[in-house]
Legacy VTK file of the C-alpha trace (Angstrom):
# vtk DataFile Version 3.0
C-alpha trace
ASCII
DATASET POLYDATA
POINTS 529 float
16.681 -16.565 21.638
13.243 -17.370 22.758
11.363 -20.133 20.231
7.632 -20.451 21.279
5.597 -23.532 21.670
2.902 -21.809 19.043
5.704 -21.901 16.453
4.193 -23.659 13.188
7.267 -23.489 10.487
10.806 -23.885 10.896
13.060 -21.589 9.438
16.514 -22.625 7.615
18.758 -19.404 7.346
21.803 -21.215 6.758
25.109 -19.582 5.352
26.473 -22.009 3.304
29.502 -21.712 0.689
28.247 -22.537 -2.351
24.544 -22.177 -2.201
21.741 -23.629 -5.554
18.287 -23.638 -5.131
16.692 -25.794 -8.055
13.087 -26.202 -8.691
13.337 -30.023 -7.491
10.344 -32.017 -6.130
9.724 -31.181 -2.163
9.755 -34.390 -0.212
8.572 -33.056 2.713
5.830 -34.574 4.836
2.391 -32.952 3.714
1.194 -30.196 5.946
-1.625 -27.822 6.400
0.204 -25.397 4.097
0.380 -28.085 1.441
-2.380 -28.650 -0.917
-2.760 -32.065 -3.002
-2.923 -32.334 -6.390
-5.821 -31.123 -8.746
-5.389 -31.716 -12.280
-7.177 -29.259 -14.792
-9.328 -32.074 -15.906
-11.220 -31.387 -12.380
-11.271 -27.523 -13.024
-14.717 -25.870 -12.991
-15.144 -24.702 -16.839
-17.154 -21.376 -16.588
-17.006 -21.789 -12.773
-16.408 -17.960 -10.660
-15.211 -17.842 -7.378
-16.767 -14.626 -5.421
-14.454 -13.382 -2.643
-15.979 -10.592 0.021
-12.981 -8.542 0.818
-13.133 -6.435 3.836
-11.206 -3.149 2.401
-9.989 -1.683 -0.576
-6.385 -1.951 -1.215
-4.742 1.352 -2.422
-3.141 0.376 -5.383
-2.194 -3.795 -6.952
0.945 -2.415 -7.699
2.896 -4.639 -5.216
6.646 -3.594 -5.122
5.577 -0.478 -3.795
3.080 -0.473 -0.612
2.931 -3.550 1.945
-1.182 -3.931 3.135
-2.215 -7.512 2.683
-5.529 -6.587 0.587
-2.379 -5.472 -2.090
-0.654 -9.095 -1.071
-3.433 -11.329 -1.573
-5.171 -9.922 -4.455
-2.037 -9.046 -6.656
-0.236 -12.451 -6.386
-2.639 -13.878 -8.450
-1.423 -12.092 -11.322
2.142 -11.633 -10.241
5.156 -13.783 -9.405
8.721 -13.277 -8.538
12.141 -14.616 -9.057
11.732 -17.097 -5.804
9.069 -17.449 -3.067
8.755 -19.137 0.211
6.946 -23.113 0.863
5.831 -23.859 4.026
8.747 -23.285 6.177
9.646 -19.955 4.794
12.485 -21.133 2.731
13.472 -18.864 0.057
12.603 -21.578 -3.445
12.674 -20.687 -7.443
9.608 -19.738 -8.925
10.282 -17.343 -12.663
14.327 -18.291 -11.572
14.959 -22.267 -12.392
17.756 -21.587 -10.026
20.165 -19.670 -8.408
23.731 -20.120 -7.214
26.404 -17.944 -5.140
29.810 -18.919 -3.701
30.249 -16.001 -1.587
26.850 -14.914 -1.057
27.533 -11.542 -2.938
27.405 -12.541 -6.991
23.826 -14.229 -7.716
23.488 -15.645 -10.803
19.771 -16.709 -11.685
18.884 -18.846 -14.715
15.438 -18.089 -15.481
12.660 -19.984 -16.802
12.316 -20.238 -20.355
8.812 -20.149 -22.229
7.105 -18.587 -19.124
4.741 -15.970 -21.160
3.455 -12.427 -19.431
-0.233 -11.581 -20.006
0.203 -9.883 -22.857
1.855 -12.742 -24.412
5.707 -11.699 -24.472
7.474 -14.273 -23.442
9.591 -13.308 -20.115
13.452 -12.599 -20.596
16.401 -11.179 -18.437
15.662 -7.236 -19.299
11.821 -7.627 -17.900
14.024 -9.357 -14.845
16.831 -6.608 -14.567
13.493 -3.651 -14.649
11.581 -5.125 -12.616
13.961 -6.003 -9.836
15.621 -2.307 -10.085
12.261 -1.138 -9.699
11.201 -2.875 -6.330
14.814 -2.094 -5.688
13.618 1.709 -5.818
9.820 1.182 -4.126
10.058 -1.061 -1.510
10.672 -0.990 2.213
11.859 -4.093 3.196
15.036 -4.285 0.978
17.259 -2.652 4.113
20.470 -1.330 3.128
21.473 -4.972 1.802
20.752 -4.087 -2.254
22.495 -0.554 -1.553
24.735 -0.255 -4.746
23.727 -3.580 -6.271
24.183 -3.863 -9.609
21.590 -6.577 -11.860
22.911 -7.027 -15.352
21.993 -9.661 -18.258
24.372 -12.720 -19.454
22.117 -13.860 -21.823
18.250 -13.421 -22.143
18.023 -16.267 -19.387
21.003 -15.266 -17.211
20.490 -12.740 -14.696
23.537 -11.820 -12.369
22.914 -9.729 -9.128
26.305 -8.007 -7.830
26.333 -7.169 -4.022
28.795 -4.293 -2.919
28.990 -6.812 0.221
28.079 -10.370 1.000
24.733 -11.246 2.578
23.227 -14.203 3.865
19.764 -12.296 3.818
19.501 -11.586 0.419
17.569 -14.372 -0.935
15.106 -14.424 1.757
14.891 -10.995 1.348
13.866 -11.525 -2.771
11.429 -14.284 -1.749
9.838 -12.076 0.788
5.710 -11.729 -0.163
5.709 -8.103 1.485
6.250 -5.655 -1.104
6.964 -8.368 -3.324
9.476 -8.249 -6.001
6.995 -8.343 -8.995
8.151 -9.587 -12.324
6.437 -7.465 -14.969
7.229 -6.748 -18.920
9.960 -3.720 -19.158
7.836 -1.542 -20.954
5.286 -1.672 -18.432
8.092 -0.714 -15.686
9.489 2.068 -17.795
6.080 4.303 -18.070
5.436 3.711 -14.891
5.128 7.186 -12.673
5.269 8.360 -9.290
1.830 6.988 -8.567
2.674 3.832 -9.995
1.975 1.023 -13.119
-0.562 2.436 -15.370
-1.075 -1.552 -16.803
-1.189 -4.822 -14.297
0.762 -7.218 -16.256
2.200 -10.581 -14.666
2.964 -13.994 -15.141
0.116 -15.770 -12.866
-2.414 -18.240 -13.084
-4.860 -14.975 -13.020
-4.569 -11.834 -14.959
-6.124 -8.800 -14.439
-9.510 -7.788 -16.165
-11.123 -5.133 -14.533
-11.303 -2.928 -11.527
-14.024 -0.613 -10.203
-13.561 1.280 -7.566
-15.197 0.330 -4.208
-17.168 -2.617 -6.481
-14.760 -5.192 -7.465
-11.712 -6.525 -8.659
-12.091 -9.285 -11.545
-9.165 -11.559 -12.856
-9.840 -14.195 -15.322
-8.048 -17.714 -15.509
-4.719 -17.195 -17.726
-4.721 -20.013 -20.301
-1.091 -19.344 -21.499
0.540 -19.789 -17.788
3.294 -21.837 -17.334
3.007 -23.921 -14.258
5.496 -25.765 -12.499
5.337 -29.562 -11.569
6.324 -29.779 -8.209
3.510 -30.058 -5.569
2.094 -27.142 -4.336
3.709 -25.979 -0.974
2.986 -23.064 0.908
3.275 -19.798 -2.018
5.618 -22.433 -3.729
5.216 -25.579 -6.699
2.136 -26.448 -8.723
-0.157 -23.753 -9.331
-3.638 -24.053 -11.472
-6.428 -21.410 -11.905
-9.102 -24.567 -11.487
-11.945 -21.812 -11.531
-12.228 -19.508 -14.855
-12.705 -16.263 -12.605
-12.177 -14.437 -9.274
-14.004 -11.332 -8.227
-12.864 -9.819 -5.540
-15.957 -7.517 -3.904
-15.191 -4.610 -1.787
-17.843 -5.242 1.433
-16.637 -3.126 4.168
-19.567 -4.584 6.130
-19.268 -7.245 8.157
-22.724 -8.679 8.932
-22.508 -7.753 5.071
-20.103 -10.524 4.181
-21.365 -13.024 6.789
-24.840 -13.080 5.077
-23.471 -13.300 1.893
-21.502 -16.237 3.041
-25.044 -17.815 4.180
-26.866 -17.244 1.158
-24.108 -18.351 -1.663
-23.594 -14.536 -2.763
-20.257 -15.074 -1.604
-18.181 -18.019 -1.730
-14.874 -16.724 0.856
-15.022 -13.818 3.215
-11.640 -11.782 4.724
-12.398 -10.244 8.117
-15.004 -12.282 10.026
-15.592 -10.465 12.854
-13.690 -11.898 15.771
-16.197 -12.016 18.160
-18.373 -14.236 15.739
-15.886 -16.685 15.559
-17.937 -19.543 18.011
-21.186 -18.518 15.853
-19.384 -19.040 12.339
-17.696 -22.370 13.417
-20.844 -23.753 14.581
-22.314 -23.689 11.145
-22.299 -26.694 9.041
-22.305 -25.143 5.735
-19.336 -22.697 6.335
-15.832 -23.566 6.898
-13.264 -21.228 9.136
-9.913 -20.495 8.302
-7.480 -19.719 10.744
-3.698 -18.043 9.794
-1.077 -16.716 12.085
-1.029 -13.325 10.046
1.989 -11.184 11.686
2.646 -8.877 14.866
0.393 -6.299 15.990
0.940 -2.964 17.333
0.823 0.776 17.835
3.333 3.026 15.668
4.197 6.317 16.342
5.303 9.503 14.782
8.890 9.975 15.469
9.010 12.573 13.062
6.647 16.090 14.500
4.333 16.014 17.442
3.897 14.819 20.547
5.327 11.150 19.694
8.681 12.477 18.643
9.223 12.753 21.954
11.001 9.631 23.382
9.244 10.315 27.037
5.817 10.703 25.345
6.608 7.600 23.721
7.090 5.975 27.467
4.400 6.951 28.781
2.022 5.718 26.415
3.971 2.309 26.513
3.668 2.321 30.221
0.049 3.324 30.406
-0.917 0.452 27.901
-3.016 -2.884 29.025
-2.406 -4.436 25.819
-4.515 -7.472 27.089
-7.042 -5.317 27.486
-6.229 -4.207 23.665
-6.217 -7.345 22.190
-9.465 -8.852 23.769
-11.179 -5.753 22.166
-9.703 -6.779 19.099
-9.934 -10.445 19.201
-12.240 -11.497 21.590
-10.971 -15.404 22.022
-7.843 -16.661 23.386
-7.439 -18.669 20.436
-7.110 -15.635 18.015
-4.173 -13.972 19.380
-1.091 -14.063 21.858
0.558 -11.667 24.113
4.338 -11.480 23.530
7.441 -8.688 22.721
8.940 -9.889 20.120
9.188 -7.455 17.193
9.553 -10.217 14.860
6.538 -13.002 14.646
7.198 -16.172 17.379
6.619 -18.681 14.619
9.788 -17.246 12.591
12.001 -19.405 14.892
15.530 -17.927 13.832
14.845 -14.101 14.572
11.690 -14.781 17.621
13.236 -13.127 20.741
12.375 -11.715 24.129
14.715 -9.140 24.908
13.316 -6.013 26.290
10.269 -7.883 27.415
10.432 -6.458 30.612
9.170 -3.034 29.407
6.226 -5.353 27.334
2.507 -4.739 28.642
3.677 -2.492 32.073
0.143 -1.442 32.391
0.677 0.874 35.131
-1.344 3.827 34.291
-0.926 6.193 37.822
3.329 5.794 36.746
2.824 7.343 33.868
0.223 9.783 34.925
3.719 11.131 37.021
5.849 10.441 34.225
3.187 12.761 31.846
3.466 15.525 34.892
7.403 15.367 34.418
7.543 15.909 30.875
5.390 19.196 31.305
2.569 18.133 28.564
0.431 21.199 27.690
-2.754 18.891 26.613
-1.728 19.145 22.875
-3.801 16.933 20.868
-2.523 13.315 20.251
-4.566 11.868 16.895
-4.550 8.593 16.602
-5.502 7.239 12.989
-8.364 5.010 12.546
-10.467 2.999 10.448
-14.170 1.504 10.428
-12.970 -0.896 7.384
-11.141 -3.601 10.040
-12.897 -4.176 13.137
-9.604 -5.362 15.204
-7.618 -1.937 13.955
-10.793 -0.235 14.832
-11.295 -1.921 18.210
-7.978 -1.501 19.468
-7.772 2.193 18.771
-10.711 2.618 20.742
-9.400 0.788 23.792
-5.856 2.703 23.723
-8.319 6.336 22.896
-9.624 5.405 26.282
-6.745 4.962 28.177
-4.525 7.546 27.087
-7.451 9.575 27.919
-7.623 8.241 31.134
-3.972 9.380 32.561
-4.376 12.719 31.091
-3.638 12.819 27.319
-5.820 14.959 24.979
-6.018 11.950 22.325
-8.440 12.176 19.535
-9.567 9.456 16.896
-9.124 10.666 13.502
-11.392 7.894 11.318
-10.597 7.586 7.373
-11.322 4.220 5.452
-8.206 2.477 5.130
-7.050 3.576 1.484
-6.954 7.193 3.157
-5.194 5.756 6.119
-2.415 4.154 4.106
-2.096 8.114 2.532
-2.106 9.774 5.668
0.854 7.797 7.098
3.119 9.160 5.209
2.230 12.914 6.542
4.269 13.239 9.340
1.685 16.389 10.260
-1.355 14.336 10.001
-1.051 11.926 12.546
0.854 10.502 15.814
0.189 7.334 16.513
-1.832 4.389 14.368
-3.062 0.489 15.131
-0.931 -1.349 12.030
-0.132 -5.131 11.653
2.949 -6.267 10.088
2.335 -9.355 8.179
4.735 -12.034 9.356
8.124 -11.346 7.293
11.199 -13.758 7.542
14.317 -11.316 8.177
14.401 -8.581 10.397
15.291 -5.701 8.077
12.234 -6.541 6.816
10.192 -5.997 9.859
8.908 -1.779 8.990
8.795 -0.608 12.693
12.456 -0.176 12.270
12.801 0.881 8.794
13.453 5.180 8.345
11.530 4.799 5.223
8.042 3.656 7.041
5.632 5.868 8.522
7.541 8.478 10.998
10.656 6.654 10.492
13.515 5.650 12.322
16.323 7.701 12.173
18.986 6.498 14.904
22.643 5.493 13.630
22.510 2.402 16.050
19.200 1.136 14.183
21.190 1.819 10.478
24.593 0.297 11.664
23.078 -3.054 13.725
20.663 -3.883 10.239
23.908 -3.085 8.112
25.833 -5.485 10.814
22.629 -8.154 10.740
22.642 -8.141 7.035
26.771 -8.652 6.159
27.209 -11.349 9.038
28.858 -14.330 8.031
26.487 -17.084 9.723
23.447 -16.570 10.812
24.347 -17.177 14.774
25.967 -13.604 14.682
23.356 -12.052 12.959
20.592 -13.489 15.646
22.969 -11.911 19.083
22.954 -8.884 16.943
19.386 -8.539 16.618
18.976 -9.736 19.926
20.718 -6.654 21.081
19.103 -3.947 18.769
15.694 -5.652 19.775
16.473 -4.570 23.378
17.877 -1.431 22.525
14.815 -0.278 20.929
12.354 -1.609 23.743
14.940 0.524 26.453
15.798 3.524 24.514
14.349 4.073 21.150
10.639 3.142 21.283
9.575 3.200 17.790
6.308 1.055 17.826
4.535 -0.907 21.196
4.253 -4.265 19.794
1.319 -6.201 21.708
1.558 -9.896 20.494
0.362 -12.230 17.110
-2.946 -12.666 16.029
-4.653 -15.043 13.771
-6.837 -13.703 10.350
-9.848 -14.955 10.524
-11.743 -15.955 7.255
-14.529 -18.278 6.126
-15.827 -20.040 3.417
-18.607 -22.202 2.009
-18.251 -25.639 2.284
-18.542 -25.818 -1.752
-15.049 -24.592 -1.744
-12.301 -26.968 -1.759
-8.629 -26.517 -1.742
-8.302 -23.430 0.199
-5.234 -23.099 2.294
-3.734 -20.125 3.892
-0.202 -19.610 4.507
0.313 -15.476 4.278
-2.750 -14.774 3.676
-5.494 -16.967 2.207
-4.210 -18.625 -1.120
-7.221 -18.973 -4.566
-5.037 -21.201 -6.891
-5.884 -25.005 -6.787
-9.407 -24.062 -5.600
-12.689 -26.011 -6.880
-16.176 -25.289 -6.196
-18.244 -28.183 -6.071
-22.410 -28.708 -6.393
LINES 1 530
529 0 1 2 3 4 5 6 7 8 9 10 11 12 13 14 15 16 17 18 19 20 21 22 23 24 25 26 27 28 29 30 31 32 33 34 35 36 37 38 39 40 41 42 43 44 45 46 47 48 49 50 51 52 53 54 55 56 57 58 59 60 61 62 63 64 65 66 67 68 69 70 71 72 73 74 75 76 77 78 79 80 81 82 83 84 85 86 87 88 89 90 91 92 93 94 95 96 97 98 99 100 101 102 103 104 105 106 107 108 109 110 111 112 113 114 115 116 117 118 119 120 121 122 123 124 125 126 127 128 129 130 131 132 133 134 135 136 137 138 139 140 141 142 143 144 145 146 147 148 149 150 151 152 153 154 155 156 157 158 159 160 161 162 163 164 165 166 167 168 169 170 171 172 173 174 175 176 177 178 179 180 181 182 183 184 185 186 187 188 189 190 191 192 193 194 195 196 197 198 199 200 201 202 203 204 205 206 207 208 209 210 211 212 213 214 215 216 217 218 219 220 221 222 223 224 225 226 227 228 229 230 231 232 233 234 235 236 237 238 239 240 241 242 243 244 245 246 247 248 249 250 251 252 253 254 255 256 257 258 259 260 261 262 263 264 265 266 267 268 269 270 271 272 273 274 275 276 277 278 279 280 281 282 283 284 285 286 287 288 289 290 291 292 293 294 295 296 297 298 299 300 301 302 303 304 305 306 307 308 309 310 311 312 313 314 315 316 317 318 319 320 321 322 323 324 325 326 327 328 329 330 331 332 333 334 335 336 337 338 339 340 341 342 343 344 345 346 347 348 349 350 351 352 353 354 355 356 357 358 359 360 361 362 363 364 365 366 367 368 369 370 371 372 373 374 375 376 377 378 379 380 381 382 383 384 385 386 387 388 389 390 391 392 393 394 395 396 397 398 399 400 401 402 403 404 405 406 407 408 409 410 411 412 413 414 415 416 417 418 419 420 421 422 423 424 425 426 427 428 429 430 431 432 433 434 435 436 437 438 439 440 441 442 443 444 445 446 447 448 449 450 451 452 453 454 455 456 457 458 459 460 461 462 463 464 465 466 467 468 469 470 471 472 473 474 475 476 477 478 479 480 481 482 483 484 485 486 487 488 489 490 491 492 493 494 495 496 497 498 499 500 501 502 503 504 505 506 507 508 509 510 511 512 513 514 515 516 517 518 519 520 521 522 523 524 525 526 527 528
């Protein structure tokens, strides 16, 4: 296993044999992803907090789609059974605690008195709903939950039942990608196909009001039930210390930026990279820099030209990803070249295997290796959008060479809520710039998963996650993944993963408390004068 001098957290994946996480005071030493104490008393009564948000998520329902605009806005309202702190350990939230012996029977004790929105207190059957529904809608749950059974001891007792044991399990239920959203039964039960027709949590925030390609609103949540430890990473204390959020859909950058200048807007997502040195040399704004996940270039394994393997190859040997990633973040301290398929600060899963076939760059090989396969100049569409500058950027760049050695390669440009759609048409696209926010487990990590965007289906990929996620320690579980991680840089080629980047986001200095860990985080925030 490779562990990288960037990496910021340590990871603790530990099989253990009997195993309780309590909601006990962390006595950690105070990080950046550790925020100190604010006590209501220094809240901002009838104080807003405006947030320029560079896209339009596609839905806030969060079990079932993974973009971070659906990540950061949506855990204001919603929580779930555990979370991570600071060095992505898997610690209670709505669960007081949880215990195992064999890492296969889970029983949670819940929280008592923790109240939804709509003022119903929270019990075991909004648990048991809830958790069968992310169960259902999410990607990232592998093949570990297959089976599981959740059932009710009492309206406080919640027992999960494994078919097999699984060290991964609560990491995997702490995970904030597709989240595992606590929300009243009733709500989960009329849900439909497209989703919850009511957004009803437990958070510091609930929802208000949503117009489309306007705003988002969420209102401070007087009822919530916070806990006492200190806040720590997504974890402990959290207060709504300003009475309401609005989150405004700018898709413009210079947009955001001036807003930022002027006090329109008081945070921005998606400062352009290549104003970074401009930004941080002004005194009234404050950058915020977060190691966000892995970038890449994910194909269609499905129909086209991408579901052949050799296609595949060439495209991974024509690549300069450095090339790609200076379009996209133009400043060596925004991003990092490397192969890993997970992200190099998750210490326990970072690897290099298959590194070798990592940024080739050697366009006149695969010029011959495109002459070999007899391509006929059918169209290769890559999916774009105009709403993130780096996705945009580095489509571009890879447009251009693929064009270069011979590929008919289009752009196909949506705004990203249609982009999110048209990844799941195998027949509209065959190849797309994504970033996979950083995740903690690799069954978690989508460029492997059949269920994402022209999935993976290879018995080696299904029997090695099956094999990662039933290992008794974690040291077997890491040569494991070691191995499939080569195996799908040599063979498979599901995705070209370039490297980690850091989000970029600024705000005014009036704001106090932000911190970012997964994303930027709006509890324990002030505004001052």
């Amino acid at each position: 296993m490779k562990f990288s001098k960037r990496s910021l957290f340590l990871v603790m994946l530990a099989s253990i044999v009997f195993f309780i996480i309590g909601c006990s005071s962390n006595e950690s030493e105070v990080d950046g992803n550790k925020s100190d104490e604010t006590s209501n008393d220094e809240a901002n009564t009838g104080s807003v907090l405006k947030i320029a948000l560079d896209g339009q998520p596609p839905t806030l329902d969060q079990p079932t789609a993974a973009p971070t605009a659906i990540r950061d806005t949506a855990r204001l309202m919603f929580e779930t059974l555990l979370t991570t702190d600071s060095n992505y350990a898997a610690v209670p939230m709505l669960a007081e605690s949880v215990e195992t012996d064999d890492n296969k029977t889970y029983v949670f004790h819940l929280r008592e008195g923790v109240l939804f929105h709509n003022g119903k207190e929270m019990i075991a059957e909004d648990v048991i709903a809830s958790m069968e529904r992310w169960l259902e809608k999410s990607a990232i749950t592998g093949t570990i939950f297959e089976g599981a059974t959740w059932t009710a001891e009492d309206n406080y007792t919640v027992v999960l039942e494994l078919v097999e044991s699984s060290s991964l399990t609560l990491d995997t239920i702490a995970s904030s990608k597709q989240a595992a959203a606590i929300m009243p039964k009733e709500v989960v039960e009329a849900a439909t196909a497209e989703g919850v027709s009511e957004y009803i949590g437990t958070g510091p925030y609930q929802f208000v009001e949503w117009r489309q390609d306007q705003y988002i609103h969420f209102t401070k949540f007087d009822d919530y039930s916070a806990l006492e430890e200190p806040a720590d990473g997504l974890a402990g204390k959290k207060e709504a210390l300003v009475d309401d959020i609005y989150f405004y859909i700018v898709t413009d950058a210079s947009t955001r930026i001036a807003g930022l200048q002027t006090g329109e807007y008081d945070f921005a997502y998606g400062v352009p990279y290549d104003s970074y040195e401009q930004v941080n040399r002004d005194e009234n704004i404050n950058t915020h820099l977060d190691v966000t996940g892995v970038q890449l270039l994910a194909y269609n394994k499905e129909k086209g030209p991408a579901a052949d393997v050799r296609m595949r190859e060439v495209i991974n040997t024509a690549l300069d990803i450095e090339e790609i990633m200076m379009a996209a973040y133009p400043n060596e301290d925004l991003f990092w070249l490397h192969s890993s398929y997970m992200d190099e600060d998750i210490v326990s899963w970072a690897s290099d295997a298959g590194e070798e076939y990592h940024n080739i760059n050697d366009p006149e090989k695969a010029k011959q290796m495109l002459e070999d396969m007899d391509y006929n100049g059918e169209e290769f569409k890559i999916l774009a959008t105009r709403d993130y500058d780096h996705h945009y950027n580095a489509a571009v760049v890879i447009h251009d060479q693929l064009s270069q050695i011979g590929i008919n390669a289009t752009l196909e440009i949506y705004d990203w809520p249609t982009v999110t759609q048209l990844k799941d048409d195998t027949d509209a696209f065959d190849a797309y710039v994504i970033s996979f926010s950083t995740v903690s487990t690799p069954p978690q990590f989508l460029g492997l998963s059949p269920t994402w965007a022209g999935g993976v289906n290879d018995e080696k990929v299904v029997e090695d996650m099956k094999a990662i996620e039933t290992a008794p320690t974690t040291e077997e579980a890491q040569e494991i993944w070691e191995d499939l991680q080569r195996y799908a840089w040599e063979e498979l080629l599901p995705v070209t993963t370039f490297g980690s980047y850091n989000s970029l986001y600024a705000s005014s200095n009036k704001v106090e408390g932000i911190i970012t860990f997964s994303g930027p985080i709006f509890w324990n925030v002030t505004i001052g004068e």
